[in-house]
C-alpha positions in Angstrom: 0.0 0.0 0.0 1.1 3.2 -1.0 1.1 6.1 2.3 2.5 8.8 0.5 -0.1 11.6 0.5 -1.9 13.0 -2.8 -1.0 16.2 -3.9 -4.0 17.5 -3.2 -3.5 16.5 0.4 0.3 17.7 0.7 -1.3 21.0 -0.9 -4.0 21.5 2.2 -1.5 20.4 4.6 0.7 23.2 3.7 -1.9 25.2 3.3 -3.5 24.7 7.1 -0.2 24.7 8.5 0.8 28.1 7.1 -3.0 29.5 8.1 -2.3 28.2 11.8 1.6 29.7 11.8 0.0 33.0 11.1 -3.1 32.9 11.9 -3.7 31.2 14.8 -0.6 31.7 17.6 -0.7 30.9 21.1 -2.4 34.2 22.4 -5.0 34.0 19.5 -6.0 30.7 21.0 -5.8 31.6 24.9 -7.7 34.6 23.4 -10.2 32.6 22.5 -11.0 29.6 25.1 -11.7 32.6 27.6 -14.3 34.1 25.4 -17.9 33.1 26.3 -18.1 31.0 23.2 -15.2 29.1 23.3 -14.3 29.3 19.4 -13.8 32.0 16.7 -16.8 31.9 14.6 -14.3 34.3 12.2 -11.5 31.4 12.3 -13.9 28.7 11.6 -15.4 30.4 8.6 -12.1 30.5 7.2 -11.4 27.1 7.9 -14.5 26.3 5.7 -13.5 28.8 3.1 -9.9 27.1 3.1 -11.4 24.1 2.6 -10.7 22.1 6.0 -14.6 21.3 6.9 -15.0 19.8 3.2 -12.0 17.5 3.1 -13.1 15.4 6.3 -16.4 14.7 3.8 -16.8 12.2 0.8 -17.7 13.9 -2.6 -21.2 12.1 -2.0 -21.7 13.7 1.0 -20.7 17.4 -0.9 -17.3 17.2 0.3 -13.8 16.1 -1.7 -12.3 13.6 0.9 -13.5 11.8 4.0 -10.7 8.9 3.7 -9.0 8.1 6.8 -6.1 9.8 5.6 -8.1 12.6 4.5 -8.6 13.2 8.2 -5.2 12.3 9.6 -4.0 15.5 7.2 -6.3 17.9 8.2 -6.0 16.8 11.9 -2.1 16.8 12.4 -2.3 20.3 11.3 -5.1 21.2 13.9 -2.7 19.6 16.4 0.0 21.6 16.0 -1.6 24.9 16.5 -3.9 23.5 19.1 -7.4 24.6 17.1 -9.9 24.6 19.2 -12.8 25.2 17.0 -15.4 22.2 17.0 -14.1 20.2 13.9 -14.4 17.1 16.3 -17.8 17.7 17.4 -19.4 19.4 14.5 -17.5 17.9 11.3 -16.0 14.5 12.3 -19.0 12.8 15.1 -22.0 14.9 14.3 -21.0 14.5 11.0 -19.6 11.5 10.3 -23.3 10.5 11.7 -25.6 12.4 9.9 -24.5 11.2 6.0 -24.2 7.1 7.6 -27.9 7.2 8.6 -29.9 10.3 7.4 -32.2 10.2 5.3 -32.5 12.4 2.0 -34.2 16.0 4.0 -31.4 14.7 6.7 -28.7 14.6 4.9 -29.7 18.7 3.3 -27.5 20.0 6.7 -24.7 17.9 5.4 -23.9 21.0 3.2 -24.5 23.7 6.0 -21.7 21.5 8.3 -19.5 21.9 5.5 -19.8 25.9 5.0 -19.5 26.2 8.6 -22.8 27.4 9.4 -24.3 24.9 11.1 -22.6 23.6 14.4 -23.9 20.5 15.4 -22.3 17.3 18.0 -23.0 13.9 19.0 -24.6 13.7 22.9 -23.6 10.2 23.4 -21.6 9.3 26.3 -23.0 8.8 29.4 -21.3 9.2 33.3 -20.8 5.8 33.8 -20.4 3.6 30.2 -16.9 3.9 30.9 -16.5 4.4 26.8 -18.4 1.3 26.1 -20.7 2.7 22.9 -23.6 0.2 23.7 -23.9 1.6 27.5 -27.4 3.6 26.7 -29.6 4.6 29.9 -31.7 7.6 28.4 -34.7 6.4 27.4 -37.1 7.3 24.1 -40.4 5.9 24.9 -42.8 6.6 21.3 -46.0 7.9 21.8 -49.1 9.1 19.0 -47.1 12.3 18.5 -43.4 10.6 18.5 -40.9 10.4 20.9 -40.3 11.6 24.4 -36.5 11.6 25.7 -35.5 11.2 29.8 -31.9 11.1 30.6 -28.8 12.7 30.7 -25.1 13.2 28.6 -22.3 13.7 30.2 -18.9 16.0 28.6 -21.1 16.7 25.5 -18.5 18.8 23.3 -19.7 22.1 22.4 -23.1 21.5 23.2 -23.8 24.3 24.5 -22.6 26.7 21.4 -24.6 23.7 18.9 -27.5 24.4 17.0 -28.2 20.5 16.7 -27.3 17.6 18.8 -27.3 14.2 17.3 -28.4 12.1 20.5 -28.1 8.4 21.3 -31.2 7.5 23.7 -32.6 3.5 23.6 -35.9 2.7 22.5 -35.7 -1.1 23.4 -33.5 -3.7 25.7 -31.5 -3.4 28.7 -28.8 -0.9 29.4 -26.1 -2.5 27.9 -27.7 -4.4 25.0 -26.4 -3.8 21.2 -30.0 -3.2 19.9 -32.0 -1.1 20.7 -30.0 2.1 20.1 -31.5 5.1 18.5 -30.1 8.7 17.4 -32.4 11.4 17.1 -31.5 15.0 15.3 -32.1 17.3 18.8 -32.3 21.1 17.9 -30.8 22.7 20.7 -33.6 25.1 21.8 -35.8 22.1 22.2 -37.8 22.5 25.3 -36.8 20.1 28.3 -33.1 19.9 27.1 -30.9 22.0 29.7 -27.1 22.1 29.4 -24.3 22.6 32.6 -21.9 23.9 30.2 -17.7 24.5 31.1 -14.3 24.6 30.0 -11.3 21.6 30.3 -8.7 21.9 31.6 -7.5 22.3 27.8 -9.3 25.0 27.1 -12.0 23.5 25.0 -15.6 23.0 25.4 -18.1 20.5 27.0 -21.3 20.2 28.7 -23.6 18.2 30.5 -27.0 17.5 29.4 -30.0 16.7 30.9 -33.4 15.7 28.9 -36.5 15.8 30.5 -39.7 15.2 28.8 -38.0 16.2 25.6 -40.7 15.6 22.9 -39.5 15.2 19.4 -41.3 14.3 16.1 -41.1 10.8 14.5 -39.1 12.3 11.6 -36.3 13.4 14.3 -35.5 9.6 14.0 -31.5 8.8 12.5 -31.7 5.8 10.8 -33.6 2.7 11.3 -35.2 2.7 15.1 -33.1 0.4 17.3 -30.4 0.5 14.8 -28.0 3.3 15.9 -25.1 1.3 16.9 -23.3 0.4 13.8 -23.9 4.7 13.0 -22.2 5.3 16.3 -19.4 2.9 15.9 -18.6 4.4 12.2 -18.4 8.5 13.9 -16.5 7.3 16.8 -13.9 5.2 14.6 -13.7 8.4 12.1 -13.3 10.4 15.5 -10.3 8.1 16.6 -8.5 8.6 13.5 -8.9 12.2 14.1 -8.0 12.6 17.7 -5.1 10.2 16.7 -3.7 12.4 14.2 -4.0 15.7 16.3 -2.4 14.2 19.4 0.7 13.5 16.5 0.5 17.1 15.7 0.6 18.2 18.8 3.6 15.8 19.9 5.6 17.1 17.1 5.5 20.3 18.2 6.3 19.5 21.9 9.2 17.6 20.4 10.8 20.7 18.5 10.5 22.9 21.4 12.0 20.6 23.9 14.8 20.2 21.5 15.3 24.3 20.9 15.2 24.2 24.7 17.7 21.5 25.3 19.9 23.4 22.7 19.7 26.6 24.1 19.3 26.3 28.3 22.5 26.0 29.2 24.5 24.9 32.9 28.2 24.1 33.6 29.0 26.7 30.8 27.2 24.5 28.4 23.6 23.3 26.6 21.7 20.9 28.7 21.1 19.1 25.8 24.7 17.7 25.7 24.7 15.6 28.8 24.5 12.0 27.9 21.1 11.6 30.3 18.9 13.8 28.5 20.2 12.5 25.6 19.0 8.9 25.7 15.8 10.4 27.7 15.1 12.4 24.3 15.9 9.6 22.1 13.0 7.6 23.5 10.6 10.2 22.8 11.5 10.8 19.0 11.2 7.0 18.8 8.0 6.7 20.5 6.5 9.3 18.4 7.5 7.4 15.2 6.0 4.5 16.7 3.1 7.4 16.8 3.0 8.0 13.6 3.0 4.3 12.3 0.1 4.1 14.6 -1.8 6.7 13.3 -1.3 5.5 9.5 -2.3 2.1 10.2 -5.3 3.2 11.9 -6.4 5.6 8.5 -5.8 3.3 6.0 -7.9 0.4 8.2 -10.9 2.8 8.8 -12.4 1.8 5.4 -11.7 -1.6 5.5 -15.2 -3.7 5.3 -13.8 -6.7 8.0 -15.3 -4.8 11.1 -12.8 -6.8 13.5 -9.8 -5.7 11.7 -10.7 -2.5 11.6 -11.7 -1.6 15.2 -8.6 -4.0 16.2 -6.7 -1.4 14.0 -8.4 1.5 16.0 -8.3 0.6 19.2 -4.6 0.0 18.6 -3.6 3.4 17.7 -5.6 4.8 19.8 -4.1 2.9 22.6 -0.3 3.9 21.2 -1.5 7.5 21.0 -2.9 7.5 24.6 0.3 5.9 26.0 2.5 7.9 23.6 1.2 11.0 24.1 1.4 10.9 27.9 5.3 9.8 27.6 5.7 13.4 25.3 3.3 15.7 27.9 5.7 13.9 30.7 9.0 14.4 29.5 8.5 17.6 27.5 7.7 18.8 31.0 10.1 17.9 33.0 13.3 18.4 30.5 11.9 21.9 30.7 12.2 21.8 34.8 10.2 25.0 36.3 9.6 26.6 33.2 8.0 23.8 31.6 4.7 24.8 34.3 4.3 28.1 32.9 1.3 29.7 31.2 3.0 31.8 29.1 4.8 28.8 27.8 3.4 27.1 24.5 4.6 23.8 25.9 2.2 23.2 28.8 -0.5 23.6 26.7 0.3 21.2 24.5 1.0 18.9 27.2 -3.0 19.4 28.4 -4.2 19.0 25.2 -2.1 15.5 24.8 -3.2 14.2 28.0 -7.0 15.1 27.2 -6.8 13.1 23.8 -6.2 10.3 25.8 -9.6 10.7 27.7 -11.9 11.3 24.6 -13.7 8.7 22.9 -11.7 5.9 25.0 -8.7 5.6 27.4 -5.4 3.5 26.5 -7.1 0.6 29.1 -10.4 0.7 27.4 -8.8 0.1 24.2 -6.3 -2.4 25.1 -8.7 -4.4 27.1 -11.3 -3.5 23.9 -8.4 -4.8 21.6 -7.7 -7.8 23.3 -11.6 -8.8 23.6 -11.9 -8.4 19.7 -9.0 -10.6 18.9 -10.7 -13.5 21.6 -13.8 -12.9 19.4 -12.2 -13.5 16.0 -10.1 -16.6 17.7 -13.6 -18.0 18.7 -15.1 -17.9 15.7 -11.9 -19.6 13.5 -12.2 -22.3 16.0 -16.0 -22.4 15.3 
């Protein structure tokens, strides 16, 4: 298989990472996670005009991308400027659901994603699943008029700046059953949805929210009723990819600054960066980031791939890598920094926050190791069948 990008895709990479060297420095983005919005609404209608919103879509979905490495390019670029507007939330999850399952009137926002003016996220994950993507409490009970909706979400990106929510709630089974999963299109100003809303510690944007007696119309439905797994599972593998390719970004970043600081801090009359111990400490990380990078490559070119347990085996292993990796950068960058390293006006400790919250989205390193593990017990089991 052939990994060297397109030209088209070298072409936007250059292109976003010149945007986000200009465009988009470290005060621009502290500028903007303290403002009551928590993006640039300016920013991310350039980022649509530049074409970053339409490459994470397929041409039938009025995009020109939406590969796995379509993503990965757009994503390791966000990383290293630390973007913080809601191409997760809005583009990549919301998304990534809306053109698997909509129908034909559905699938009309698809073009207002693209542009940028519609923000929209996927209110899926609940306090305690722990990650798992079948662990549904809220309930949608259907009535003459439709559906009502009881429950609550829990670190719902952006929810409180969205104009739509894409929300998980069960229709049938227990808790934890596969079936029995349904997504409903949830305008935001829907009466009986309230949001907590807040900021990580990484500057970005969540909330939590609560649905009580939320009444929605039939055609609100995503998808078959009961169905809504296999939709969830395809926006939170495409949202794997991404996080795995930003958390890359990002390391690469923390790498070249550690190195400029190792080269230029210097004791005993000479650089730091000369003494044999943080020498071989360094060496590890630019190796572990290559590892990284493999990780992240594998991982784009299986999201595609029709044999569901190689593909989520794929996943869950870079996303395990990236979770492990990118704790090793945050940790090292830091501490071959010393003191300074702590700082806010610092880039680096930034970076480190944002690496150590990619770990936490959509899946920790032990809920995809143990979730890696269980699928290759489950493809053993059925050889020996």
């Amino acid at each position: 298989m052939n990994f060297i990008h397109t030209e088209d895709r070298r072409m936007l990479a250059d292109l976003l990472d010149r945007y986000v060297a200009e465009q988009y420095p470290i005060d621009t983005r502290h500028a903007i996670t303290a403002s009551p919005t928590g993006y640039s609404a300016s920013h991310w209608a350039q980022f649509a005009e530049l074409g970053a919103i339409g490459a994470l879509f397929s041409e039938a979905d009025g995009g020109f991308g939406g590969t796995g490495f379509d993503l990965a390019v757009v994503f390791e670029s966000l990383g290293r400027g630390l973007v913080v507007e809601p191409f997760l939330a809005s583009a990549v999850l919301a998304g990534s659901a809306l053109a698997h399952a909509g129908n034909a009137a559905q699938r009309e926002q698809l073009a207002s994603l693209i542009d940028g003016s519609l923000v929209a996220t996927l209110a899926h994950e609940e306090a305690d699943a722990y990650y798992a993507p079948n662990h549904v409490s809220t309930t949608a009970t259907r009535d003459a008029e439709g559906y009502v909706l009881n429950g609550a979400k829990a670190v719902v990106p952006f929810a409180d700046q969205a104009h739509t929510l894409i929300l998980s709630a069960r229709t049938a089974g227990n808790v934890a059953d596969a079936d029995g999963i349904s997504l409903f299109i949830v305008p935001s100003q829907t009466p009986g949805l309230t949001l907590r809303a807040y900021t990580n510690i990484d500057g970005t944007r969540a909330a939590e929210v609560t649905l009580s007696q939320v009444r929605l119309p039939a055609t609100a439905l995503l998808g078959a009723e009961g169905q809504g797994l296999a939709t969830l599972e395809h926006a939170i593998g495409r949202g794997i990819v991404a996080l795995c390719a930003e958390s890359l970004g990002a390391m690469e970043v923390a790498k070249r600054q550690t190195i400029d600081y190792l080269q230029t801090r210097k004791q005993f009359g000479k650089p730091i960066g000369s003494f044999q111990a943080l020498q071989h400490r360094m060496a590890t990380v630019l190796l572990e980031i290559e590892q990284a990078r493999s990780a992240v490559i594998n991982a784009a070119a299986a999201l595609d791939n029709p044999d569901r347990t190689e593909r989520e085996r794929a996943l869950s292993a870079a996303k395990y890598s990236i979770g492990r990796i990118g704790t090793l950068v945050a940790e090292e960058a830091i501490q071959l920094h010393g003191g300074i390293g702590m700082t806010w006006e610092l880039p680096l400790p930034h970076y480190a926050k944002r690496l150590i919250m990619i770990d936490h989205q959509l899946g920790d390193e032990d809920h995809h190791l143990a979730r890696f593990i269980a699928l290759g017990q489950q493809a053993d089991a059925t050889l020996a069948a």
